[in-house]
C-alpha positions as CSV (number, residue, x, y, z in Angstrom):
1,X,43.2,20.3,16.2
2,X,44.1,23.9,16.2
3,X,46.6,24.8,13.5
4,X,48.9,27.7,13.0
5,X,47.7,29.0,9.3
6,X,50.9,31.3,9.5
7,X,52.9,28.0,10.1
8,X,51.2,26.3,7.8
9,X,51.4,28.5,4.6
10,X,55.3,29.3,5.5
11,X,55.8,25.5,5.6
12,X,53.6,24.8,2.3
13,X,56.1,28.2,0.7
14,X,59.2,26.3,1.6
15,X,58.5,23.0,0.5
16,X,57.4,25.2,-3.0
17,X,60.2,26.9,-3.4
18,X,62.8,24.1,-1.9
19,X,63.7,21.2,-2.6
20,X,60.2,19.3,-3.2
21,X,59.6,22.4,-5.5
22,X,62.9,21.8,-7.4
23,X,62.1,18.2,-7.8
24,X,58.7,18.7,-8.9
25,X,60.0,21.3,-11.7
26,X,62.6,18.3,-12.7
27,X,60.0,16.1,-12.9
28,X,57.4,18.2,-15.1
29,X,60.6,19.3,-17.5
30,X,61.7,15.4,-17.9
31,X,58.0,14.8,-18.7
32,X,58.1,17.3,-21.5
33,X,61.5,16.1,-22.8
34,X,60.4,13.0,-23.2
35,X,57.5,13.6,-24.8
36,X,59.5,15.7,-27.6
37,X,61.4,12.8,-27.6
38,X,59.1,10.3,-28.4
39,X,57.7,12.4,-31.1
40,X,61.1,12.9,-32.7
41,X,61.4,9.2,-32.3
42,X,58.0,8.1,-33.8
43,X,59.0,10.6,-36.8
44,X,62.1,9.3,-37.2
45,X,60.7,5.8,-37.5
46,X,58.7,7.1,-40.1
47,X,60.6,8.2,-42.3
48,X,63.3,5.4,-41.7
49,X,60.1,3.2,-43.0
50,X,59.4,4.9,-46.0
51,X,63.5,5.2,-47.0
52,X,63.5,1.0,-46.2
53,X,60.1,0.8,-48.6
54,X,61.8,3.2,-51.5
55,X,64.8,1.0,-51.0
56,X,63.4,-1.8,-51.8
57,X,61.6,-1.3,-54.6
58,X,64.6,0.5,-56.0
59,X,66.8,-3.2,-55.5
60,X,64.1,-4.7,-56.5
61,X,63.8,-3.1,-60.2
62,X,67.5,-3.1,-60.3
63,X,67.3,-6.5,-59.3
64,X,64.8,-7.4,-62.6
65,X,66.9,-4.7,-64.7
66,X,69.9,-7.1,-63.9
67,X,68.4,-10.5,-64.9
68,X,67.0,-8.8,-68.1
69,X,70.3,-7.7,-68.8
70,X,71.5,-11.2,-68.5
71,X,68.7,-12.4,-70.3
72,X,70.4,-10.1,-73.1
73,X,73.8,-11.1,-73.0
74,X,73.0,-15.6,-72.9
75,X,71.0,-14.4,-76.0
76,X,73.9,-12.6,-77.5
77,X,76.2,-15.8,-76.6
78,X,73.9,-17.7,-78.4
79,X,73.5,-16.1,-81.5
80,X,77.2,-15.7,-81.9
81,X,78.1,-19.6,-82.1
């Protein structure tokens, strides 16, 4: 098996800088998008989590401020008749 090394470097410098290169670049840049991606994504899940947690304990309290409040106003009824 005798290769041409001028053959094969010029073959292994057009598949690099062709299309296979091109493709390979696309491949490695989607990679990296992604990955951006899914670390925006993760974040954003985060924080989402923590604005659902303050949520509700803020409808909750409302929730308890509300009933106290009715509480208040059956007690008023009452005292009136």
């Amino acid at each position: 098996m005798n290769y041409n090394i001028g053959m094969d470097i010029s073959s292994l410098l057009n598949a690099v800088t062709g299309q296979f290169g091109a493709l390979c670049l696309a491949c490695v840049v989607l990679w990296n998008l992604m990955q951006s991606q899914k670390q925006y994504m993760e974040r954003l899940y985060k924080d989402n989590k923590e604005d659902r947690e303050l949520y509700r304990t803020t409808l909750t309290n409302l929730s308890q401020k509300i009933d106290k409040i009715g509480e208040d106003i059956a007690e008023i009824k009452r005292e009136l008749r």
